[in-house]
FIKOL-745053 format. One record per residue (C-alpha): x, z, y; residue in three letters. Coordinates in nm, 2 decimals, always signed. Layout:
<sites>
(site (X Z Y) "ALA")
...
</sites>
This chain:
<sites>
(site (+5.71 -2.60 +4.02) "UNK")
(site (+5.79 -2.35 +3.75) "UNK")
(site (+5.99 -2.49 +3.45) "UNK")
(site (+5.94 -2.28 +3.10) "UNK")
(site (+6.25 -2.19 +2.94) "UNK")
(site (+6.14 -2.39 +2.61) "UNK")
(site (+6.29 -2.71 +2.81) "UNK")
(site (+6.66 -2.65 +2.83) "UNK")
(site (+6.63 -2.53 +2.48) "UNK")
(site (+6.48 -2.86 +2.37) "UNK")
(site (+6.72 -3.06 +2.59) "UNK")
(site (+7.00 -2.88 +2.42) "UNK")
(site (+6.87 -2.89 +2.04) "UNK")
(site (+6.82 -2.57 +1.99) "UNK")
(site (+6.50 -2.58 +1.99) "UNK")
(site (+6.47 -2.79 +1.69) "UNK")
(site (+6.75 -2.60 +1.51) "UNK")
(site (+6.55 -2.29 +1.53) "UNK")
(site (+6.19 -2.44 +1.40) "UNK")
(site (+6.37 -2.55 +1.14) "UNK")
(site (+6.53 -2.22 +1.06) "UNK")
(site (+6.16 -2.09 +1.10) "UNK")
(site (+6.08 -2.31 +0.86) "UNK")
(site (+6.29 -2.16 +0.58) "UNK")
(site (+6.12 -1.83 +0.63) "UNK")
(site (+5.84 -1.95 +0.46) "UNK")
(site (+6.04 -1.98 +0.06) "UNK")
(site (+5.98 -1.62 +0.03) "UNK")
(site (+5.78 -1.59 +0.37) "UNK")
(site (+5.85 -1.31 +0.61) "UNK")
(site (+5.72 -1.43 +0.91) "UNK")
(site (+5.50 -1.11 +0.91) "UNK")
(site (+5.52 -0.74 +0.89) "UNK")
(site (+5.37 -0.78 +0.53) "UNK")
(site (+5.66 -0.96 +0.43) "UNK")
(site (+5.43 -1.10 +0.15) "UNK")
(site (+5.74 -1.35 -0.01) "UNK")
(site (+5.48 -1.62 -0.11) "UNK")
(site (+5.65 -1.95 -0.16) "UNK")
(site (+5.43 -2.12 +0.10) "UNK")
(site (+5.66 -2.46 +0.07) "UNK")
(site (+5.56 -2.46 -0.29) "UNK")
(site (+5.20 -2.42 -0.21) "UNK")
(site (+5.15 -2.04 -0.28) "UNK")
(site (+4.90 -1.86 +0.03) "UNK")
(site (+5.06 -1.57 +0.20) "UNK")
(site (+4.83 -1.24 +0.27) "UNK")
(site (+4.72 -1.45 +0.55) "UNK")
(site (+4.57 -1.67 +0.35) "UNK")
(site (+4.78 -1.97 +0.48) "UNK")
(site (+5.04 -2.16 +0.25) "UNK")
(site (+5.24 -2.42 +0.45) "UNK")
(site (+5.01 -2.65 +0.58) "UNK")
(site (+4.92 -2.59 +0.94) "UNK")
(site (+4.57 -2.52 +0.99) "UNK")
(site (+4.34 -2.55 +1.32) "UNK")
(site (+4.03 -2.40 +1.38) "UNK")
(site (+3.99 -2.56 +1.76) "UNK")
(site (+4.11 -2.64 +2.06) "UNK")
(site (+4.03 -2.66 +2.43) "UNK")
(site (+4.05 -2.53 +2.80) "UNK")
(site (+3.90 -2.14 +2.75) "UNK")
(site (+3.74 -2.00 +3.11) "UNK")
(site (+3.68 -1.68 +2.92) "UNK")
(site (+4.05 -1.54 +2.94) "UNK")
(site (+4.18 -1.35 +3.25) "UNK")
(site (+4.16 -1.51 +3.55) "UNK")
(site (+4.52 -1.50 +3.65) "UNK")
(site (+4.53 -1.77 +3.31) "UNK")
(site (+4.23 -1.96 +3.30) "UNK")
(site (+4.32 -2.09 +3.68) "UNK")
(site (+4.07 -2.41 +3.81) "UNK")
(site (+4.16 -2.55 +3.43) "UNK")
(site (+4.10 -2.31 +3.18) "UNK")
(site (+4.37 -2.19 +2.96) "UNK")
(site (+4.46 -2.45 +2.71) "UNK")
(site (+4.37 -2.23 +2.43) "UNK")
(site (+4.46 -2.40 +2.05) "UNK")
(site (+4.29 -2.18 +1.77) "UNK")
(site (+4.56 -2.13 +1.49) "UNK")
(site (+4.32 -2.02 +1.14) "UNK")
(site (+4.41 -1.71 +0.94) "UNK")
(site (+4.58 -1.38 +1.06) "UNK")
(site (+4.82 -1.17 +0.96) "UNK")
(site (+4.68 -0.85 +1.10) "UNK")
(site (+4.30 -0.91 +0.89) "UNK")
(site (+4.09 -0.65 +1.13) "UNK")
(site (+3.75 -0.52 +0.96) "UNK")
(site (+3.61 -0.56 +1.31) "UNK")
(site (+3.77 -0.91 +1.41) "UNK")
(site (+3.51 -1.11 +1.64) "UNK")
(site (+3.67 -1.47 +1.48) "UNK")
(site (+3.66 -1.39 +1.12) "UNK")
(site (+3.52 -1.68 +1.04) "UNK")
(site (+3.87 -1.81 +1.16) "UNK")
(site (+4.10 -1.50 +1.09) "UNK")
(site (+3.97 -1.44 +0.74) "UNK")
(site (+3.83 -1.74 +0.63) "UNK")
(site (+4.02 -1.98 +0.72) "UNK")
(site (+3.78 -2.21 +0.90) "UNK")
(site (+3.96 -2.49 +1.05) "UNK")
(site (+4.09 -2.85 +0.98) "UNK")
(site (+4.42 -2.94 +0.83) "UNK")
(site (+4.67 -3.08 +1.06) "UNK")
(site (+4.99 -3.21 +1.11) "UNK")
(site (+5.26 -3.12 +1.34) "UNK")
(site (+5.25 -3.43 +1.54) "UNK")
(site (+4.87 -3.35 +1.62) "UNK")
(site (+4.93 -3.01 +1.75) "UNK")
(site (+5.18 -3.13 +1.98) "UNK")
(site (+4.93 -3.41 +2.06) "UNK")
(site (+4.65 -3.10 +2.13) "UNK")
(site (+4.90 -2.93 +2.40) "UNK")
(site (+4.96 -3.28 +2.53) "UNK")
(site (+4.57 -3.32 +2.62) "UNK")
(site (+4.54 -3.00 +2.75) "UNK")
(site (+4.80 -3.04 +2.96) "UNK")
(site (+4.61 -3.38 +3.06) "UNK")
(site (+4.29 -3.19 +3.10) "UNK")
(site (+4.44 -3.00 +3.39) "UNK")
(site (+4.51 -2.63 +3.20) "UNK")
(site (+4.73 -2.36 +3.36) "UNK")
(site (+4.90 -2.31 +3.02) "UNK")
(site (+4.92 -2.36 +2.65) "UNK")
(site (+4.80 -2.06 +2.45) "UNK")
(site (+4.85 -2.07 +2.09) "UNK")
(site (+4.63 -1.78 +1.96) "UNK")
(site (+4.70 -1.60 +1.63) "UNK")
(site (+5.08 -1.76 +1.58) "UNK")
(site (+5.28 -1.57 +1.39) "UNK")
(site (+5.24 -1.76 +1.02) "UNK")
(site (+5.27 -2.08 +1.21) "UNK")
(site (+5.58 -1.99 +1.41) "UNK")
(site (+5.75 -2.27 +1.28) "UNK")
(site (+5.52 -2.56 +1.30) "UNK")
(site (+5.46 -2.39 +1.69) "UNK")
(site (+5.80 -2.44 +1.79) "UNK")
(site (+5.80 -2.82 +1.62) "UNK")
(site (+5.55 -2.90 +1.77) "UNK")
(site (+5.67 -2.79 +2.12) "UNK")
(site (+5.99 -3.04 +2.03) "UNK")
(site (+5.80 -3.30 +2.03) "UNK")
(site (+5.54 -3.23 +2.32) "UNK")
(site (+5.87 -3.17 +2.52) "UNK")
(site (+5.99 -3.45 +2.48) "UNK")
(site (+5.66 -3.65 +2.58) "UNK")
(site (+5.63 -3.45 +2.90) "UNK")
(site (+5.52 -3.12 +2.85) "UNK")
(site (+5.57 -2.89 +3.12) "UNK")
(site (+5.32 -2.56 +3.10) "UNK")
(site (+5.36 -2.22 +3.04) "UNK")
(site (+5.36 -2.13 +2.68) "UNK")
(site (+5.11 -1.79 +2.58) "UNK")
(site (+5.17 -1.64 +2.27) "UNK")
(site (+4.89 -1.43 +2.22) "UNK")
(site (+4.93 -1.22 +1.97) "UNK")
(site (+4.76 -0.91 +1.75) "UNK")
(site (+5.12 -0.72 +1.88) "UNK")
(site (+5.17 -0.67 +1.47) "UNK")
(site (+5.57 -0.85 +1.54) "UNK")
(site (+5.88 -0.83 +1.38) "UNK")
(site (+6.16 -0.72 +1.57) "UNK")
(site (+6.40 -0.94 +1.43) "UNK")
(site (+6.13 -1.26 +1.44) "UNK")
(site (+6.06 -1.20 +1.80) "UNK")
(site (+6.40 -1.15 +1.93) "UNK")
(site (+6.43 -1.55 +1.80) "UNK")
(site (+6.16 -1.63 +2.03) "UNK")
(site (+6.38 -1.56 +2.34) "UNK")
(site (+6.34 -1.80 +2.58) "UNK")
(site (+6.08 -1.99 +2.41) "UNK")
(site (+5.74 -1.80 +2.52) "UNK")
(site (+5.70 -1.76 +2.89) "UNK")
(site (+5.38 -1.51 +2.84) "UNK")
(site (+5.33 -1.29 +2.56) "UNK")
(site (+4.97 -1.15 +2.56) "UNK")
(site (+4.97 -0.91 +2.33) "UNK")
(site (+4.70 -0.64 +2.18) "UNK")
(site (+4.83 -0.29 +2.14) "UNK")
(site (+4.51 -0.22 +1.93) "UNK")
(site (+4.64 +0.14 +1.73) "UNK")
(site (+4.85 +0.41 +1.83) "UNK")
(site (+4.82 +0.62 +1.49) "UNK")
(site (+4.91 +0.45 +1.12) "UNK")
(site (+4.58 +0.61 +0.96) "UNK")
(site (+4.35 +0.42 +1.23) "UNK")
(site (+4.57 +0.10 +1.17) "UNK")
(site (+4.50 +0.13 +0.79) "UNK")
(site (+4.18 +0.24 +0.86) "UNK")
(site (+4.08 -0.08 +1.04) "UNK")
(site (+4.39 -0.33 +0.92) "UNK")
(site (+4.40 -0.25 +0.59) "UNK")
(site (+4.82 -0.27 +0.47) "UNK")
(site (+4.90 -0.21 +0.86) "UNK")
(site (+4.97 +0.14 +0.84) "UNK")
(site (+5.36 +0.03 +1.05) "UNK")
(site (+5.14 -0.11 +1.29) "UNK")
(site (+5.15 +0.14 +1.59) "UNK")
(site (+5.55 +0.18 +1.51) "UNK")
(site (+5.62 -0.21 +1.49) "UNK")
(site (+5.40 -0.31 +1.78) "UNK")
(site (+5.57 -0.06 +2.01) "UNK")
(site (+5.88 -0.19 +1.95) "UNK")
(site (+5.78 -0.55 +1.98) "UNK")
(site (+5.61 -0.51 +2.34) "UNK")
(site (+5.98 -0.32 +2.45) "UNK")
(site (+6.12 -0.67 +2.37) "UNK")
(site (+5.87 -0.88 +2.49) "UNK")
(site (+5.93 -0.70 +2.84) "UNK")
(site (+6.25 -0.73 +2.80) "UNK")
(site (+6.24 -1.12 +2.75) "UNK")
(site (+5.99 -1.19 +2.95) "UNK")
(site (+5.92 -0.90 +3.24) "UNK")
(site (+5.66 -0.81 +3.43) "UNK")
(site (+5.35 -1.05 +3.48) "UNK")
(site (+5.30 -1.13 +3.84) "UNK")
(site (+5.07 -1.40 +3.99) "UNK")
(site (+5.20 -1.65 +4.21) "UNK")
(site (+5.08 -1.76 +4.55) "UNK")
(site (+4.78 -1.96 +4.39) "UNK")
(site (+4.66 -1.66 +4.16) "UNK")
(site (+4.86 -1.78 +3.80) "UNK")
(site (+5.07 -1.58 +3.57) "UNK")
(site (+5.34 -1.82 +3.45) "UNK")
(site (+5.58 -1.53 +3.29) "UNK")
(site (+5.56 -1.21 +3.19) "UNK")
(site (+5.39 -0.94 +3.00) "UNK")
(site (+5.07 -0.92 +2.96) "UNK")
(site (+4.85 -0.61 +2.73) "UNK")
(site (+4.55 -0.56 +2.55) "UNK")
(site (+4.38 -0.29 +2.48) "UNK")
(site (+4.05 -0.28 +2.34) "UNK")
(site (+3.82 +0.03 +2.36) "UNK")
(site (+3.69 +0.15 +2.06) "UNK")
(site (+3.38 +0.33 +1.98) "UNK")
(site (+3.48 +0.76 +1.87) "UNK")
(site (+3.86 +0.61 +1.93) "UNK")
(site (+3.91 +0.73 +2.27) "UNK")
(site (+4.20 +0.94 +2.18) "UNK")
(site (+4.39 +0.62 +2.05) "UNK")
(site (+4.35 +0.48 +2.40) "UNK")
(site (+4.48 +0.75 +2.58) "UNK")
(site (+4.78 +0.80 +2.35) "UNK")
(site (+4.83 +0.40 +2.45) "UNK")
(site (+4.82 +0.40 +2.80) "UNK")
(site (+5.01 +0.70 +2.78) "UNK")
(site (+5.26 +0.51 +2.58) "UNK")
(site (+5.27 +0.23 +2.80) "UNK")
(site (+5.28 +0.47 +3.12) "UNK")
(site (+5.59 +0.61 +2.96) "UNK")
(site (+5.80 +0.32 +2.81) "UNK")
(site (+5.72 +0.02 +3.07) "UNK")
(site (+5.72 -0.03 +3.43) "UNK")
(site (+5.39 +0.13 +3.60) "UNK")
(site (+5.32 -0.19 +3.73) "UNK")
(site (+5.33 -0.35 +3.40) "UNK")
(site (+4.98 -0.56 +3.33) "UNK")
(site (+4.72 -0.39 +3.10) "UNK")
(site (+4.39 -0.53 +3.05) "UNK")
(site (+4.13 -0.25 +2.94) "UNK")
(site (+3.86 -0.43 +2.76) "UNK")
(site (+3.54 -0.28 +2.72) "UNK")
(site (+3.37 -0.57 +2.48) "UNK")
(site (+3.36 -0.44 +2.15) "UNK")
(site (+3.08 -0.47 +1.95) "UNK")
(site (+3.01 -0.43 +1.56) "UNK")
(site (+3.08 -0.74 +1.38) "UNK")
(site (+3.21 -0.86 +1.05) "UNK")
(site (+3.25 -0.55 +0.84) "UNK")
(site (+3.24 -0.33 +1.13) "UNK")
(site (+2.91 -0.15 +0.98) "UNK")
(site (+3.06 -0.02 +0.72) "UNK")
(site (+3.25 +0.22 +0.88) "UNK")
(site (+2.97 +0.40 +1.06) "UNK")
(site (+3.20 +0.52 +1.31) "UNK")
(site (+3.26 +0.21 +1.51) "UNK")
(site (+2.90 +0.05 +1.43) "UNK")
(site (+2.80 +0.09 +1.77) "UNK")
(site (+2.94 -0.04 +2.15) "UNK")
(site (+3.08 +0.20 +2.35) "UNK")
(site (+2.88 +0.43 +2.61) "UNK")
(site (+2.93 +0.48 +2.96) "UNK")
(site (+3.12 +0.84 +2.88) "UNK")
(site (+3.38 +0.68 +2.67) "UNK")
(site (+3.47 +0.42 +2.94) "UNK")
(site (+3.52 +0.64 +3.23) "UNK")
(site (+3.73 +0.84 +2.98) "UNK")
(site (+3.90 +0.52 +2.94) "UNK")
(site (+3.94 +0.47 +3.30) "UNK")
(site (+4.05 +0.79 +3.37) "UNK")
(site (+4.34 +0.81 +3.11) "UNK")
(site (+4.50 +0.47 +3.28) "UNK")
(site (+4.48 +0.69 +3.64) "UNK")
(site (+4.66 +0.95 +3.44) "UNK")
(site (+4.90 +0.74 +3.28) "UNK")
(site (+5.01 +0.66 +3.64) "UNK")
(site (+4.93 +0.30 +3.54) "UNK")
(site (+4.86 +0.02 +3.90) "UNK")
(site (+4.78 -0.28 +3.76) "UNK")
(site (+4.53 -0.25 +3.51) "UNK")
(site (+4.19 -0.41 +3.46) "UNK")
(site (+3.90 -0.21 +3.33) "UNK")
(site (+3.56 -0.44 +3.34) "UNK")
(site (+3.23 -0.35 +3.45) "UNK")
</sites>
């Protein structure tokens, strides 16, 4: 059976050492690229919109994420309100930018991975948790010590600092990670305040390889470790996706995972930028296509 990393470190202490450390972040918080410097233990909201009290929008086995995740159980996917990265087209906005959740304590999200663990899912995947980062990893204390065993997912925007991540070492078995903008005027375009985006992602998915390495499924179809990408095709953006597989092609193995998803749509503000107020046509994803061939890229995923 695979054991995640997170265990030794929680048998040793260390895992508690560094939550709390985590935790400190948040007197003049820099959890995030914005490095905002609210007081979030004093009650001030970051950018984000979260202060410090950890906020959950929902929790459950998901059947909708790649199949070498979801598994016979689902991925035990936990919801985390607000996000750092605040996309104009973001399909969760309700969650992302208005914060629509419940308040809850630490001892309840390590309760939630508990249950889905219960429930039969592959892994636990905390989505959106950057400006939660510390109650994450006290909560994975405690769930560790009541018996937790899965693969954690950190799925993430890919908007990391380097310096924030390289703490996470041994912690997260699977990073799943977007790699949504390879130019700074499309990232402050679309993520208004992101304009390092493209620069501070790249170097975050070099160390995420490095900690993690390449995702492979095992004998029964499940990706327990490694790295796994994002990239979602965007309506008059198809230059931006060649430049990333490119990228990718370039500074990662050619085996490395890349999942090119084809579900955009126009939601949230997304009409207001007339650009990328439609879904993309049938020309634009065999462009799409064809750039991973060119890229030299073997395991990518382009859907139907």
């Amino acid at each position: 059976m695979y054991t995640p990393s997170y265990i030794s470190l929680h048998k040793s202490g260390k895992l508690e050492v560094l939550a709390n450390n985590l935790w400190q972040h948040m007197e003049k918080c820099d959890l995030c690229p914005r490095n905002c410097g609210a007081n979030r233990l004093f009650g001030e909201k970051g950018t984000c919109g979260a202060d410090a009290s950890l906020r959950i929008a929902s929790f459950g086995p998901h059947f909708g994420e790649e199949r070498e995740l979801v598994g016979k159980g689902g991925s035990g996917t936990i919801f985390l309100s607000y996000c750092s990265l605040q996309c104009v087209f973001c399909i969760n906005s309700d969650i992302s930018h208005g914060g629509v959740g419940q308040n809850k304590t630490v001892q309840d999200f390590a309760d939630m991975m508990l249950q889905l663990q219960d429930k039969g899912c592959s892994n636990i995947n905390i989505v959106t948790p950057t400006h939660y980062l510390p109650h994450m990893l006290q909560a994975l204390d405690i769930a560790a010590e009541k018996g937790l065993r899965l693969p954690l997912v950190y799925n993430t925007a890919g908007w990391e600092k380097l310096n924030i991540v390289k703490k996470l070492n041994q912690v997260v078995d699977i990073y799943l990670t977007d790699f949504k903008y390879y130019s700074k005027e499309k990232a402050m375009r679309y993520s208004p305040g992101a304009a390092s985006y493209p620069e501070i992602t790249q170097k975050a998915i070099i160390e995420f390889h490095e900690q993690v390495g390449n995702a492979v499924a095992e004998a029964d179809g499940i990706i327990r470790k490694g790295l796994m990408i994002r990239h979602l095709i965007m309506p008059n953006n198809l230059d931006e996706t060649e430049n990333i597989l490119q990228w990718i092609g370039q500074n990662l193995p050619k085996d490395t995972y890349v999942n090119v998803m084809t579900q955009y749509r126009p939601v949230y503000k997304a009409f207001e930028y007339p650009e990328i107020s439609r879904r993309i046509t049938i020309a634009e994803y065999k462009r799409a296509e064809e750039a991973a061939k060119r890229a030299g890229l073997t395991n990518y995923k382009i859907q139907g």
